[in-house]
C-alpha positions as CSV (number, residue, x, y, z in Angstrom):
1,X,-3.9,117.1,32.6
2,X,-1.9,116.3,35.5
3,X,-4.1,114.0,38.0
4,X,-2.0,114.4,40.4
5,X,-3.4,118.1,40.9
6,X,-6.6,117.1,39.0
7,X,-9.9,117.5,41.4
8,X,-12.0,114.9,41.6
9,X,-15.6,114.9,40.3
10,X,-18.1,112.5,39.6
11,X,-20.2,112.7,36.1
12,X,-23.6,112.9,37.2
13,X,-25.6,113.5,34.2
14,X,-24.1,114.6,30.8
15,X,-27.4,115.8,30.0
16,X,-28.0,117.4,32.6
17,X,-28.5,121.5,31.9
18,X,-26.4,124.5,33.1
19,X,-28.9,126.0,36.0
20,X,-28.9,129.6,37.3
21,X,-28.7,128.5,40.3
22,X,-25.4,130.3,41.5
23,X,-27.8,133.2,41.1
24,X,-29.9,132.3,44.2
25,X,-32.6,130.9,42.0
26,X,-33.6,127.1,42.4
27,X,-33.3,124.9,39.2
28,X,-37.1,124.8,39.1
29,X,-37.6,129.0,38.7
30,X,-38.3,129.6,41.9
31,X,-36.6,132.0,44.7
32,X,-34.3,130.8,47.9
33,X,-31.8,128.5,46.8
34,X,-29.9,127.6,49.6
35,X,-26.3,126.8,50.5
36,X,-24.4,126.3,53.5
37,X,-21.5,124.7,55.5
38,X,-21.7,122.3,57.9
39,X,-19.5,120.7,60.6
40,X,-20.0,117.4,61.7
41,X,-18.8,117.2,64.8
42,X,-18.2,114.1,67.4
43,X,-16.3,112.2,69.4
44,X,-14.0,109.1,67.3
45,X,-15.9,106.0,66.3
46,X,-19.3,107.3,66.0
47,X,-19.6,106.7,62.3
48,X,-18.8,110.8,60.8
49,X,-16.9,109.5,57.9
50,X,-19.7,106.5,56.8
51,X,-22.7,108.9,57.2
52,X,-20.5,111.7,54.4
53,X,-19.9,108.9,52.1
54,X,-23.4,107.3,52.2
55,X,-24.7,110.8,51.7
56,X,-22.3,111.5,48.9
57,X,-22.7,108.0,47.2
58,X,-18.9,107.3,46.4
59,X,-16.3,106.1,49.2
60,X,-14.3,109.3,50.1
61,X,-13.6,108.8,53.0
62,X,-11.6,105.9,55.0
63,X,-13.4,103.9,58.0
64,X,-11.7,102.1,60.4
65,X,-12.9,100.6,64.2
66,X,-9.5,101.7,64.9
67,X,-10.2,105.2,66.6
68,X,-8.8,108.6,65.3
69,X,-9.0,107.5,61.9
70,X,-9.7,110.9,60.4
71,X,-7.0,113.5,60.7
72,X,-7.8,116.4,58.7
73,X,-10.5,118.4,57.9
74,X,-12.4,117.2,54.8
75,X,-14.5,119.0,52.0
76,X,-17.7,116.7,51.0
77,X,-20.2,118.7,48.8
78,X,-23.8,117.7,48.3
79,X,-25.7,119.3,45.5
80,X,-29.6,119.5,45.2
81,X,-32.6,120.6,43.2
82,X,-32.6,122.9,46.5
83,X,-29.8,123.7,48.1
84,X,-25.8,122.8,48.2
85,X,-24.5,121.9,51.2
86,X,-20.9,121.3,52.1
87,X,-19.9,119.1,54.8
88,X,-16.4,119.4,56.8
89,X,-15.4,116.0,57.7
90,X,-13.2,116.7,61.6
91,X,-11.4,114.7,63.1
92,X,-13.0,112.9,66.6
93,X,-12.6,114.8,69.2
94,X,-10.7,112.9,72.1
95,X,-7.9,112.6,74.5
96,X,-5.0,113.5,73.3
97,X,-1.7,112.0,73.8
98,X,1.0,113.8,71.4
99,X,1.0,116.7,69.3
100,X,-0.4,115.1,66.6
101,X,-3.9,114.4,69.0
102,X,-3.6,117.6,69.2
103,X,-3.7,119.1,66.1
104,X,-6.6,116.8,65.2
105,X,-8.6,118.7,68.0
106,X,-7.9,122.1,67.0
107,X,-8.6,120.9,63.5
108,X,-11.9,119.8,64.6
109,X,-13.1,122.7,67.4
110,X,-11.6,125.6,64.5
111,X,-14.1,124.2,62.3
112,X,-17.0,125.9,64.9
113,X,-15.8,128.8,63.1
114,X,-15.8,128.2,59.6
115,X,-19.8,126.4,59.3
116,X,-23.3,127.9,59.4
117,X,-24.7,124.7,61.4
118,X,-22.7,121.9,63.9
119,X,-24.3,118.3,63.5
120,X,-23.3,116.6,66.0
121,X,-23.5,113.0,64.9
122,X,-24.1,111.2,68.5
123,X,-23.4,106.5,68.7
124,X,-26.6,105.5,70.2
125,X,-25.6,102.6,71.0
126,X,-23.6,104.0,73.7
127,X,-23.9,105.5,76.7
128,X,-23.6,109.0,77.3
129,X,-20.3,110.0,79.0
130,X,-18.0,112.7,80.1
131,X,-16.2,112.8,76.6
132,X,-20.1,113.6,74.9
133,X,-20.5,116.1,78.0
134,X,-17.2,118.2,76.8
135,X,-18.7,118.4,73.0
136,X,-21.5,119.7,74.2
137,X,-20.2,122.2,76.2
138,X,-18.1,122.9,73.5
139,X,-20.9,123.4,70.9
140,X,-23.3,125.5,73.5
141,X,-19.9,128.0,73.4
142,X,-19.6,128.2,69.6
143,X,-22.9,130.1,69.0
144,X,-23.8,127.9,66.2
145,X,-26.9,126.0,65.6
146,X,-26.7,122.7,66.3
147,X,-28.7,119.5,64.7
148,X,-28.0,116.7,67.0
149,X,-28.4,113.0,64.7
150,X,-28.5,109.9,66.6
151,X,-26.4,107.4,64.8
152,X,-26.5,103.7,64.6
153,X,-30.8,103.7,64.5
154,X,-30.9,100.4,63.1
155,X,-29.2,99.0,66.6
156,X,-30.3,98.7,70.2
157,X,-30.1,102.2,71.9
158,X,-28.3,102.8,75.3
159,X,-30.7,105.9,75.3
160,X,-33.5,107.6,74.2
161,X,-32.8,111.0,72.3
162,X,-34.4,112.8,75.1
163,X,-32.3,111.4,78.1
164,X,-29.2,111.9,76.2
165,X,-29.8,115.4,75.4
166,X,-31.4,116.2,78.9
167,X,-28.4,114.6,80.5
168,X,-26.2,117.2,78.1
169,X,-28.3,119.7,79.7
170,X,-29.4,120.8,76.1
171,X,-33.0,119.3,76.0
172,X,-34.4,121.8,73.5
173,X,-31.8,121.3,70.4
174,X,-33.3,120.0,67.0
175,X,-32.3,115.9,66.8
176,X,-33.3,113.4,64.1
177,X,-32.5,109.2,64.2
178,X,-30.3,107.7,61.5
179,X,-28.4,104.8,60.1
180,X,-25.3,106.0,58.1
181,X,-24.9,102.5,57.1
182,X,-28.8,101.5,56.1
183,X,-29.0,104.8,54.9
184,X,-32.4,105.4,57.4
185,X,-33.5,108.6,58.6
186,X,-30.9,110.5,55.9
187,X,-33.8,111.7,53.9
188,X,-35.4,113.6,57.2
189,X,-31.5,115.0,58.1
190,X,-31.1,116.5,54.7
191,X,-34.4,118.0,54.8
192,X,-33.8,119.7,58.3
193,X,-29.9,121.1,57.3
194,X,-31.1,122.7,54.0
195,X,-33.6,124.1,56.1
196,X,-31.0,125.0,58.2
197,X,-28.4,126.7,56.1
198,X,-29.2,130.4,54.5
199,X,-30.1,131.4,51.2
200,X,-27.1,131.4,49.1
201,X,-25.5,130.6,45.9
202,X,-23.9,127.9,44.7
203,X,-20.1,127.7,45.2
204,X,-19.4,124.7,43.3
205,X,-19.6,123.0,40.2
206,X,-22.8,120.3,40.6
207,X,-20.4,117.7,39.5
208,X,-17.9,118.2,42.1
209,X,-18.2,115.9,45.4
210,X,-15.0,117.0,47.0
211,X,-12.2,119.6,47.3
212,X,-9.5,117.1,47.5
213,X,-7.3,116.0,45.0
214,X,-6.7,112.1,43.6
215,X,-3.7,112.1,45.8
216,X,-4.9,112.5,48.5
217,X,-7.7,110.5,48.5
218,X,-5.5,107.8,46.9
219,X,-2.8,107.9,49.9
220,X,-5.6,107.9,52.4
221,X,-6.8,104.3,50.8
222,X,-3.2,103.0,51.7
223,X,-3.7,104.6,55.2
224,X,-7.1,102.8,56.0
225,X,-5.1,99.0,54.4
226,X,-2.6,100.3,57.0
227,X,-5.4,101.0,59.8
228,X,-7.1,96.9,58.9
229,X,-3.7,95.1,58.3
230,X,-1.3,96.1,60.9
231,X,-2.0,96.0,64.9
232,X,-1.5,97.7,67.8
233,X,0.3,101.2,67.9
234,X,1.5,100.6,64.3
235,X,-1.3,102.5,62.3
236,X,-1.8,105.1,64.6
237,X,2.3,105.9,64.2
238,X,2.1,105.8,60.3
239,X,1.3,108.5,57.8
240,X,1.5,107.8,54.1
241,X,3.0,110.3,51.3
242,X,2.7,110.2,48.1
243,X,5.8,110.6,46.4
244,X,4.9,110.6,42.7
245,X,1.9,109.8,40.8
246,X,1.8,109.8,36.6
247,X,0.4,107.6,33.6
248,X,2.2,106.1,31.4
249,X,2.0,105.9,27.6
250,X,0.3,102.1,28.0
251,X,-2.7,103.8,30.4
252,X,-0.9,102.3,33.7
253,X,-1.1,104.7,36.3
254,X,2.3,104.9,38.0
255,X,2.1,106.0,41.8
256,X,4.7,105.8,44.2
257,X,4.3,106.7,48.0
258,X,6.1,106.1,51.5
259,X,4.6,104.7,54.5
260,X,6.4,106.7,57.5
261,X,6.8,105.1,61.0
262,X,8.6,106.4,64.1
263,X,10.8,103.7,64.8
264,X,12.9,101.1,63.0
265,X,11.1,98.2,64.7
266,X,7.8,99.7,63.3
267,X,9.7,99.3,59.3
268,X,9.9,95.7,60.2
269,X,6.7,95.1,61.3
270,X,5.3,97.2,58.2
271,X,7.1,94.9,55.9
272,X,6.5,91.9,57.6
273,X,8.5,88.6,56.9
274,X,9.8,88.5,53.4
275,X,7.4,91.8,52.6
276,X,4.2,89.8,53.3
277,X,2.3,92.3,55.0
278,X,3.6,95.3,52.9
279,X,1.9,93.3,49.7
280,X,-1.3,92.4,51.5
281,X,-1.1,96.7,52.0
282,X,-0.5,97.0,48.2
283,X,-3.1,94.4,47.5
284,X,-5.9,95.7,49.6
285,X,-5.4,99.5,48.3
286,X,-4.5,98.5,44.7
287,X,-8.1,97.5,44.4
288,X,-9.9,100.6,45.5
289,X,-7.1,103.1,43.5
290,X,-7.9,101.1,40.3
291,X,-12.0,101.0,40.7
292,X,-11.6,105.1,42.1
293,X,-9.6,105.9,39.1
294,X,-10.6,103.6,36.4
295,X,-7.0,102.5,35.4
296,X,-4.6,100.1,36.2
297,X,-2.2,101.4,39.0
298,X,1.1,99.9,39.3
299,X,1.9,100.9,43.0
300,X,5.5,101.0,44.5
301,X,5.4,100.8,48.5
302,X,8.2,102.2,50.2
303,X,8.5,102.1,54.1
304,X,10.7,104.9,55.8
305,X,11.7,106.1,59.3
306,X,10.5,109.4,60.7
307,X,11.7,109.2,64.1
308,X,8.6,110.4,66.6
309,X,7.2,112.4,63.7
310,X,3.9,112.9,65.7
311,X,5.3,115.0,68.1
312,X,7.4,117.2,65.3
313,X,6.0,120.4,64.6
314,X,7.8,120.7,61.4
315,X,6.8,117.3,60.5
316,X,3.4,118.0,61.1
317,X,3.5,120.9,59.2
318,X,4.9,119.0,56.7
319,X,2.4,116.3,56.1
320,X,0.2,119.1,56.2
321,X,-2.1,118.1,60.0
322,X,-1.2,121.8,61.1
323,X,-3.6,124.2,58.8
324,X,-2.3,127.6,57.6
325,X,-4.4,130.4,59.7
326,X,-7.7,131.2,58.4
């Protein structure tokens, strides 16, 4: 099988039975399985992509402190006793300052469109602003329900729940308090979006956690060593591509990918002096790639030029951050 094109899944339970479920019946015998998508919607930094991987057990997404971190729209799929519920992953919503900014936006305001509910996961820790007053004007338009979760629980609030929302002017929408990184208050959120989401069938397989392929998931580690290692404008102006990825007859997984910046000066500074910082890259990612995919990876780093790639269309298109219409 090629894993370059192979999806991944995660072995739950190999003795765990086939369930009916995909017929609307729950595993136990009863009626109203459920199953639903769901947006999670915010502004950058506010923890979107820690909350989907605590929830999912298994790092599949990158984090960062550096802002606008995520880029595309993400598949994370959750399977109960009760209900499956798949998550889309969106990019923060923010100011944006090339074409790239704002693809990321439309990304994340088209997903209104394709979800049963919105969570909009909300920083406590900070105070609410103008950039919080736009998503919620934003989500009041979509016609949506909307949970709103209050991250960061286990830190001091700039807030309670109820100023924030009446400040939003949306003081009657559903909220809950949790800790994406303590893993507090998930239990109650899970509760209230099965709750949420109709009866359906299942659409996946139990097994599967994600729509993405190894690839990608393997290029975004590189991104997010990127994202920790370099400084400045330098990760923001990089995208990574993975050029070719195949096992070899020892069990070493061969993957080769490009690191793209915009400007010759940003090769040099990827590199670094004597390729010191392009092996810390290949060090820190290395790690993750061989635990995610339970082989040893040799990994060949090349850094190119793609001159202002951000604000190319076809280059966006390209690295795939413009979406095909729905």
């Amino acid at each position: 099988m090629n894993i370059c094109l192979m999806l991944l899944t995660k072995i739950i339970s190999v003795t765990r039975k086939q369930t009916n479920a995909n017929m609307g019946l729950r595993r136990d015998g009863m009626k109203e399985y459920r199953s639903g998508f769901i947006g999670v919607i915010g502004r950058p930094n506010v923890g979107k992509s820690t909350l989907l991987n605590k929830l999912a057990g298994e790092k599949l997404l990158i984090v960062s402190t550096k802002p606008q971190t995520t880029r595309e729209r993400i598949r994370v799929i959750l399977t109960t006793d009760r209900a499956q519920l798949i998550f889309y992953d969106t990019p923060g919503i923010h100011k944006p300052l090339h074409k790239l900014g704002e693809q990321m936006n439309k990304m994340a305001l088209t997903t209104f469109k394709l979800v049963d509910v919105l969570l909009w996961l909300v920083d406590a820790t900070q105070p609410p602003g103008r950039g919080d007053a736009w998503v919620a004007e934003a989500l009041k338009k979509s016609g949506r329900p909307v949970l709103v979760a209050f991250n960061k629980s286990d830190l001091k609030p700039a807030s309670t729940p109820e100023e924030f929302l009446a400040q939003m002017a949306v003081a009657d929408w559903p909220w809950v308090q949790v800790s994406a990184l303590t893993g507090e208050g998930l239990p109650e959120l899970l509760t209230r979006l099965e709750k949420a989401v109709p009866e359906g069938p299942q659409y996946y397989p139990e097994e599967m956690i994600t729509d993405r392929p190894e690839s990608f998931i393997i290029t975004e580690y590189i991104r997010e060593a990127v994202l920790n290692l370099a400084q400045e404008e330098i990760p923001h102006s990089t995208a990574v591509v993975m050029e070719e990825m195949k096992e070899r007859p020892n069990g070493m997984v061969y993957i080769r990918v490009s690191i793209l910046v915009e400007k010759e000066s940003q090769k040099k500074i990827v590199i670094g002096r004597e390729g010191s910082l392009l092996k810390n890259i290949g060090q820190l990612s290395r790690g993750q790639i061989e635990e995610f995919l339970g082989k040893k990876v040799y990994l060949d780093l090349w850094v190119k030029t793609r001159k202002d790639w951000r604000n190319s269309l076809p280059a966006l298109r390209e690295l795939g951050y413009i979406e095909r219409e729905q």
